[in-house]
Steps between C-alpha positions, in 0.01 A plus 500: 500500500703807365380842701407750240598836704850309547813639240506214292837383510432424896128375409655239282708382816157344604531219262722191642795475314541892397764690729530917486816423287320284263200711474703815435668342204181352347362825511800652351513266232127533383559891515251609765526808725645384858284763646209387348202307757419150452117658456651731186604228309336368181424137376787568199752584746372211753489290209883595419573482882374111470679417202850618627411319828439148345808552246795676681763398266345602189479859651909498566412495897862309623521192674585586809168682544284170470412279792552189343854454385617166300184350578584097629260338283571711129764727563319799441510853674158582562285748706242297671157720656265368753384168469743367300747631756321272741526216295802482405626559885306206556630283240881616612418391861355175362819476317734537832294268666478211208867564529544435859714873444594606913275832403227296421511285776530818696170658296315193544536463923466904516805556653771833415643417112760773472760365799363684762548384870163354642609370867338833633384723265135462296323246828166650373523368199589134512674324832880452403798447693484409882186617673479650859432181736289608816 
């Protein structure tokens, strides 16, 4: 749900998958005013803001700007939106876990995936590490 009274670079921000960053140089590359309101904006220039969205590369946006770099399955750099962003978190996790991968171990019993201590820090969460005996 993109707020109309919102400058439209940040109202674009509202879709999963599209940073400020991002957003900025979509809007740059379809030519629209950066000042402009997401309300302001007509269906051509939405229509152009879609196309550049769904094809980055063809628009000369660079690599580095696209969340999904050498993609595992095809190889591809792609910028993935929404619910395809979902899916294909879910299929990497599925991945690490088919795998038997230490991260997806780690995903799969909840517990801290980046190396992070857990003996006393994050006790809300899950119980890890030694517990307080009464």
């Amino acid at each position: 749900a993109v707020v109309s009274t919102q400058s439209t670079g940040y109202a674009l921000t509202s879709i999963k998958g599209v940073g400020r960053r991002y957003s900025n140089i979509v809007l740059k590359k379809a030519e629209i005013d950066l000042t402009k309101r997401a309300g302001e904006i007509t269906e051509e220039e939405l229509d152009r803001i879609m196309k550049i969205m769904q094809e980055p590369r063809e628009y000369k946006i660079p690599d580095y700007f696209l969340i999904r770099k050498k993609d595992i399955k095809d190889g591809k750099y792609s910028q993935v939106l929404a619910n395809q962003l979902d899916n294909k978190l879910r299929e990497d996790l599925e991945r690490l876990k088919k795998i038997r991968a230490h991260r997806g171990l780690r995903h799969h019993w909840g517990l801290r995936v980046r190396g992070q201590h857990t003996k006393t820090t994050g006790r809300k969460r899950k119980k890890v590490g030694e517990t307080k005996k009464k």
